[in-house]
N, C-alpha and C positions, 0 to 999 in steps of 0.2 A: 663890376659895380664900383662905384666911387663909394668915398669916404660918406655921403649922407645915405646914399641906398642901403648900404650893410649897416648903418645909426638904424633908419626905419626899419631894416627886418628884424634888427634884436625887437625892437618894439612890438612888431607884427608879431614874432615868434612868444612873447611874451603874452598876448592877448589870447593866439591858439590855444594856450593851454590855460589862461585867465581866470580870476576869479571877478566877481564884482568890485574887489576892491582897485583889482588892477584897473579897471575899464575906468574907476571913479576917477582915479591919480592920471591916465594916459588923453581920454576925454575932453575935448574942448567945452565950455560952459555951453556953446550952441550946438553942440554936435548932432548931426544927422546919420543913423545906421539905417541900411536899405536891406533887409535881409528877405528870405523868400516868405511872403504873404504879412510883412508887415513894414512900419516905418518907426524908428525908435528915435525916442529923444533922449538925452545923456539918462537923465535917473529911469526909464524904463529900461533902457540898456544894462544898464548896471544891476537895476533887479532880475530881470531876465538872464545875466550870465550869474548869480548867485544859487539863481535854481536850475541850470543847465549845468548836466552829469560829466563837461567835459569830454577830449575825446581819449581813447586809450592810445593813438598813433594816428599825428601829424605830417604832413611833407608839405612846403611851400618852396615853389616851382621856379626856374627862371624870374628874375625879377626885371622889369621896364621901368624907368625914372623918366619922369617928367617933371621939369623945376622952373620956378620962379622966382622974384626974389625973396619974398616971404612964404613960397608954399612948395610943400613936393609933394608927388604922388606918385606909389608904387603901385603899380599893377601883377599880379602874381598868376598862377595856379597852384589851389589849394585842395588837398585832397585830406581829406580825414576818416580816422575807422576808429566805430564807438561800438564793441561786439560784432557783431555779424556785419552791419550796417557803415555804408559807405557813401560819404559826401564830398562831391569832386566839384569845384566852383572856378568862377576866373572872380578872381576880387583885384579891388580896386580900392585905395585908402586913397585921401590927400590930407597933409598933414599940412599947420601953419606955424613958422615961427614964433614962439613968444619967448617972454625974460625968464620964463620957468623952463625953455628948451621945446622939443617939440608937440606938440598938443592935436590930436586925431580931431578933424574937421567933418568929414562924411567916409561914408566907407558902403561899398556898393558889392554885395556876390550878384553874379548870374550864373546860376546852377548849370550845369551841364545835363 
């Protein structure tokens, strides 16, 4: 991984375990989340991980970078365990430059 792929998994790795406040600060003003059976916009997002119980254990998987000049996107595999229950996805973030640093653009699972 290059120097911005491991920039964006701290960022990633910070969300995994995220509160809503994290998602409010890391969130682009337009941001689009794709998660399974819904489409979030930044402040649904944000309330939605406020009331999600987190997971008890994380792993995010090889990471893929794909760059431009103002954008990157990581694509991972993401696996998480919250009690019994386990959620394994391929996700996909692109982030965009700004003068505040990097700012979460859209972010896409497809569950396994």
């Amino acid at each position: 991984m290059d120097a911005t792929a491991d920039e964006l998994m701290v960022i990633e790795r910070r969300l995994a375990r995220g509160t809503g406040g994290d998602y409010a600060e890391v969130l682009h003003p337009d941001a689009v989340v794709v998660v399974p059976g819904a489409v979030l916009d930044k402040s649904a997002c944000v309330a939605a991980m406020d009331f999600s119980p987190g997971w008890d254990e994380v792993d995010l998987g090889d990471v893929q970078l794909v760059r431009s000049a103002d954008t990157a996107t990581v694509v991972y595999r993401f696996t998480g365990r919250r009690g019994g229950d386990t959620y394994a996805a391929t996700l996909a973030s692109t982030y965009v430059s700004t003068d505040d640093g990097w700012r979460l653009l859209v972010h896409q699972q497809t569950p396994d």
